[in-house]
TIMI-991013 format. One record per atom (N, C-alpha, C): x, y, z. Coordinates in steps of 0.2 Angstrom, whole numbers, padded with zeros to 4 digits, always signed. Example, Ala and Ser with C-alpha at 12.3 -4.5 7.8 and 13.67 -1.06 7.14 Angstrom:
BEGIN
+0066-0028+0039 +0062-0022+0039 +0066-0016+0039 +0064-0011+0035 +0068-0005+0036 +0064+0000+0039 
//
This chain:
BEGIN
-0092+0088+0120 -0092+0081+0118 -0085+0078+0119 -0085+0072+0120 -0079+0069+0123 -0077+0066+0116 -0069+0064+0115 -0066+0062+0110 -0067+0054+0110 -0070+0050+0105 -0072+0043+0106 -0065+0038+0104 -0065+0033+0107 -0062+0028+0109 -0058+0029+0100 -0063+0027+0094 -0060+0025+0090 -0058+0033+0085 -0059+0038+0089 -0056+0043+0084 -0049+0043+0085 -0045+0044+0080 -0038+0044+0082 -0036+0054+0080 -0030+0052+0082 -0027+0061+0082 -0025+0061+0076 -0021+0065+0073 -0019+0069+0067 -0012+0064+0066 -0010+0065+0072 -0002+0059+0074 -0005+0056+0069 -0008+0052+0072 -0009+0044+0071 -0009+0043+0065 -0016+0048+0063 -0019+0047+0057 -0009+0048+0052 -0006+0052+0053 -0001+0052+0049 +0003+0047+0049 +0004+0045+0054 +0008+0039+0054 +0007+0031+0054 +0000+0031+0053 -0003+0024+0049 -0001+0026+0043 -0002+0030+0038 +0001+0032+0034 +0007+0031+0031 +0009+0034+0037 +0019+0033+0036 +0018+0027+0036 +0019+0021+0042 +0016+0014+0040 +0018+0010+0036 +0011+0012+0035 +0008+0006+0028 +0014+0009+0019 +0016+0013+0021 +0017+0017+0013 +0025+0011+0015 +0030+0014+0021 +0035+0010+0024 +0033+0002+0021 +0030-0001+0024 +0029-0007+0024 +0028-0010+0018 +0023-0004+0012 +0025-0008+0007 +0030-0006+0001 +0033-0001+0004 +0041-0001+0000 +0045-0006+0003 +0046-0008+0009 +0051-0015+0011 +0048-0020+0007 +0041-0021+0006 +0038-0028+0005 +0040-0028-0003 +0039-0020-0006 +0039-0021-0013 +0049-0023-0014 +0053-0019-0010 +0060-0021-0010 +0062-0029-0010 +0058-0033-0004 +0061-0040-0006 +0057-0045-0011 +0051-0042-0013 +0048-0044-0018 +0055-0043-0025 +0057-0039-0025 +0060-0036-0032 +0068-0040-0029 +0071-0042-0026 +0075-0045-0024 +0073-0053-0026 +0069-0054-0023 +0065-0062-0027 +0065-0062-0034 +0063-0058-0037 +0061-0058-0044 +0066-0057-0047 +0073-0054-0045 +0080-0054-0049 +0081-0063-0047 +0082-0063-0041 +0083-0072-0043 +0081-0074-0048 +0074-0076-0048 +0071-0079-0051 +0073-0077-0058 +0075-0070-0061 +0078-0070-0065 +0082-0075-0068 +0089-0073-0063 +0094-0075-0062 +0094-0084-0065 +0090-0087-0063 +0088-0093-0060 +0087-0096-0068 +0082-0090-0070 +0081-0093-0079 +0084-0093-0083 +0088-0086-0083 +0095-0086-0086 +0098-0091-0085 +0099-0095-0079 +0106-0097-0079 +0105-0104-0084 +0098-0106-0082 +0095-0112-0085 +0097-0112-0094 +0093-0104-0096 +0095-0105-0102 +0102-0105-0106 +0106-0103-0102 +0114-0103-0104 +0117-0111-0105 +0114-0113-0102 +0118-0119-0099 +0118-0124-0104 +0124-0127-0105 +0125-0129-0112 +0122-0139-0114 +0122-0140-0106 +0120-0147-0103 +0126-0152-0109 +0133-0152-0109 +0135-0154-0114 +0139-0162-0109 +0136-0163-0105 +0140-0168-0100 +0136-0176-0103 +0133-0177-0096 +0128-0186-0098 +0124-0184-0097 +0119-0189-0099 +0112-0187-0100 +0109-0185-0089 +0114-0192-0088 +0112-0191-0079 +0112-0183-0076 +0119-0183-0078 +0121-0174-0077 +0117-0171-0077 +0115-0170-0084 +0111-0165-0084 +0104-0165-0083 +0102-0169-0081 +0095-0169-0078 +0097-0168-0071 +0101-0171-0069 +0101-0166-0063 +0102-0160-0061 +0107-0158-0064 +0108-0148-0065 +0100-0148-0065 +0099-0149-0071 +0092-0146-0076 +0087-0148-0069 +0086-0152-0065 +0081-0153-0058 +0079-0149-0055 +0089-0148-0054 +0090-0144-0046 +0089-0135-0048 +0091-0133-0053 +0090-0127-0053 +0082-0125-0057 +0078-0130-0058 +0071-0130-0057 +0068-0129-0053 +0070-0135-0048 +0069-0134-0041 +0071-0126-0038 +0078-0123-0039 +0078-0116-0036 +0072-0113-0039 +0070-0115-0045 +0066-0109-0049 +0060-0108-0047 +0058-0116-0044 +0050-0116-0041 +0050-0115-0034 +0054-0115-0028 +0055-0114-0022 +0056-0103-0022 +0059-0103-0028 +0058-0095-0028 +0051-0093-0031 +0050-0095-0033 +0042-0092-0036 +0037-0094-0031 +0038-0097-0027 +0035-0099-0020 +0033-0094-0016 +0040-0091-0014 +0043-0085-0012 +0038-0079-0014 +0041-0077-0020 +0037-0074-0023 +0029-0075-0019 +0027-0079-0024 +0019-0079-0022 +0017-0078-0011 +0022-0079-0007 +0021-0078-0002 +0020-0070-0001 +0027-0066-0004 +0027-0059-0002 +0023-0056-0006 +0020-0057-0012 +0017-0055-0017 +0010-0055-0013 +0008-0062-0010 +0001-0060-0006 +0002-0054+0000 +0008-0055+0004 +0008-0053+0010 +0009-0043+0008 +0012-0042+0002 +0009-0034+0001 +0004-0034-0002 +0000-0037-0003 -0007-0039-0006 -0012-0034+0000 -0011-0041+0005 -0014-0037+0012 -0012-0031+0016 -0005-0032+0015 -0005-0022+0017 -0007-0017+0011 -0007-0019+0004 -0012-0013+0001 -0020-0012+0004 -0022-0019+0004 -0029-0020+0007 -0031-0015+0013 -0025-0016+0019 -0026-0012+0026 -0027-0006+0022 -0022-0003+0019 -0021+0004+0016 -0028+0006+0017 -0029+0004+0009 -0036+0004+0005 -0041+0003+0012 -0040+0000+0016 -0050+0002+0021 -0047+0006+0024 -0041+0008+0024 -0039+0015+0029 -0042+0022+0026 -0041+0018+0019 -0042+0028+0014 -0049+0027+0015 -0055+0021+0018 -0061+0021+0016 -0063+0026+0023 -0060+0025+0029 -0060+0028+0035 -0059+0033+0033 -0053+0036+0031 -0053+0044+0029 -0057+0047+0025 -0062+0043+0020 -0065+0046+0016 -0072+0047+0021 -0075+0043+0027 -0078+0044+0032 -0079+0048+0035 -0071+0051+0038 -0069+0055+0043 -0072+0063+0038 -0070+0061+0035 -0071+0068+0029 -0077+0070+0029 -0083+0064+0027 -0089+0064+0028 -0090+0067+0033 -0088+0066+0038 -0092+0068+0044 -0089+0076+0046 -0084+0074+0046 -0081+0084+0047 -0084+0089+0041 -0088+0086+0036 -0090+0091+0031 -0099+0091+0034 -0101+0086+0035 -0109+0087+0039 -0106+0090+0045 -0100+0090+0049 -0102+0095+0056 -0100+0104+0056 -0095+0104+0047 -0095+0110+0045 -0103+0112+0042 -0108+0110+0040 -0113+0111+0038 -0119+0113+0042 -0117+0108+0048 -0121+0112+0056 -0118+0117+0059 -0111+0118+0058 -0108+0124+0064 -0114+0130+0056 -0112+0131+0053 -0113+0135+0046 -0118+0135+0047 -0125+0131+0048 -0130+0133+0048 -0132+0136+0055 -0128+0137+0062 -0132+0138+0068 -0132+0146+0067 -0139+0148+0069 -0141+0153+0067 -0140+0159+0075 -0134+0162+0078 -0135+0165+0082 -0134+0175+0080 -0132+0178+0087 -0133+0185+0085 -0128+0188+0091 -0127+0185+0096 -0120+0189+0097 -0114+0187+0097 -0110+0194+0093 -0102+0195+0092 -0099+0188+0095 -0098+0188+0100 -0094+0183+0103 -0097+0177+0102 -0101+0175+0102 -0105+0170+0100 -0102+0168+0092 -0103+0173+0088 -0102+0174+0080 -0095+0171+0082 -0090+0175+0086 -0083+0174+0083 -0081+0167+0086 -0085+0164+0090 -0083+0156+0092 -0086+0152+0086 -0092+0154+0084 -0094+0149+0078 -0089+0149+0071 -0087+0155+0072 -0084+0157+0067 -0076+0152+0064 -0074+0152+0072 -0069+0150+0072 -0066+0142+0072 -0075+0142+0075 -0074+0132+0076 -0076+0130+0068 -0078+0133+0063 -0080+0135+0056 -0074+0132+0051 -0068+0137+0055 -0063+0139+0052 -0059+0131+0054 -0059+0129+0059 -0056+0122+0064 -0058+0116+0057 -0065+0117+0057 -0068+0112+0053 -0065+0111+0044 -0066+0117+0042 -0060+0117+0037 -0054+0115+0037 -0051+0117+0042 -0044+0114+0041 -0043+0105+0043 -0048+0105+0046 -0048+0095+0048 -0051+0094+0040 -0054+0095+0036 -0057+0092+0029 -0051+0093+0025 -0045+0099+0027 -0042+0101+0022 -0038+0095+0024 -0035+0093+0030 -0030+0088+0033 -0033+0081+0031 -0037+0080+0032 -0042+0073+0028 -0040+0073+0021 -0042+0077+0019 -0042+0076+0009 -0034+0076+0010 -0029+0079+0012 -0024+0077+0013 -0018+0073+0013 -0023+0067+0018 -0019+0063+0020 -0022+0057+0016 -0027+0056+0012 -0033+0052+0010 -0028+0052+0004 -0026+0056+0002 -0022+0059-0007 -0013+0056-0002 -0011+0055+0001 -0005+0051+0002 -0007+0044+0002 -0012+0042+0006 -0013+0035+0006 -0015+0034-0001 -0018+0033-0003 -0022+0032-0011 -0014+0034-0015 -0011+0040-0016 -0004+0039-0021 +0000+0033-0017 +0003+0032-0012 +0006+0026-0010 +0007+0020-0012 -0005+0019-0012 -0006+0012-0014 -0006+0011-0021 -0006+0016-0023 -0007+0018-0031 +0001+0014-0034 +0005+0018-0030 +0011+0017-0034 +0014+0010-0033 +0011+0008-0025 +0013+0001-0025 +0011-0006-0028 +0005-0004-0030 +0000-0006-0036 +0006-0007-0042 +0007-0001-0045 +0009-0002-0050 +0017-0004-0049 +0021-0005-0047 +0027-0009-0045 +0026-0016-0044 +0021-0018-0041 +0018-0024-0042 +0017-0028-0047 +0012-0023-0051 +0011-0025-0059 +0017-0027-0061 +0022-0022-0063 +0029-0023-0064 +0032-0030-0062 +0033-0031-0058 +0036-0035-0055 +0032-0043-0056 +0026-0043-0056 +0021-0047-0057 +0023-0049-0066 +0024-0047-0071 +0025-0043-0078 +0032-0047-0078 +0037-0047-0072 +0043-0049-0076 +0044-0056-0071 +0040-0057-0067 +0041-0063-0065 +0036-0069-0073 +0031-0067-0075 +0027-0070-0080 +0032-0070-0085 +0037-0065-0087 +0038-0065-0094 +0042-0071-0094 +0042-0072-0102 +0047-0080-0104 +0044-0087-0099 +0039-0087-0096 +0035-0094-0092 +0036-0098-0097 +0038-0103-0095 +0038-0110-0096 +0032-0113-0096 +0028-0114-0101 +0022-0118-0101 +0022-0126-0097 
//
């Protein structure tokens, strides 16, 4: 039987993997580079003494608004856009939990083929032992992708957490 268009190799599968995990530790990095501004942004608002004119200060008090809600902007852009790379992730691990399925039913047919010669046994035998080690490789890489999104997940949370805190109603 021929290998189908949409099966990929062990590579591949490793390095969609690599990937997506990459992609969303850059995504999570200038998320968290957004959300120190933003910090920064609030702080500076609440230091500030506004002891000038009234003109004055509404314009500081505007403009550094204005940075605070053009950053949170920001924010809400990259916040979606790792959003959807968790997304890929996640139908990815839905694919590997597939792939799993089916190398586990075609361990069940080699295992069930019922023959009687030696050499025969030792090919079944062997393509047996083949089919284990692809489910061993699937559950594998299914548990990197899932920790990844996991963790990206929870970083998010975080940073989601400390852009909310002290909101201005």
């Amino acid at each position: 039987m021929a290998r189908g268009k949409d099966v990929p190799t062990r590579a591949e599968v490793t390095e969609k993997i690599e990937t997506n995990k990459r992609e969303m530790e850059a995504k999570e990095v200038d998320i968290g580079k957004i959300v120190e501004d933003l910090e920064t942004v609030k702080q500076t608002l609440e230091q500030l003494d506004f002891g000038g004119t009234v003109e004055g200060s509404d314009e500081v008090r505007g403009s550094i608004e204005g940075a605070e809600n053009v950053t949170e902007e920001a924010y809400g852009r990259e916040d979606e856009s790792l959003e959807q790379v968790q997304t890929r992730n996640e139908e990815f691990e839905g694919e590997l939990q597939e792939r799993g399925r089916s190398s586990e039913s075609d361990l069940g047919k080699i295992s069930d083929a019922k023959v009687e010669t030696k050499e025969t046994i030792k090919q079944l035998e062997d393509a047996r032992e083949a089919a284990l080690r692809e489910i061993d490789f699937l559950k594998e890489q299914l548990l990197r992708a899932s920790e990844a999104r996991r963790e990206s997940n929870a970083i998010q949370e975080k940073l989601q957490a400390r852009v909310h805190a002290g909101k201005r109603g």
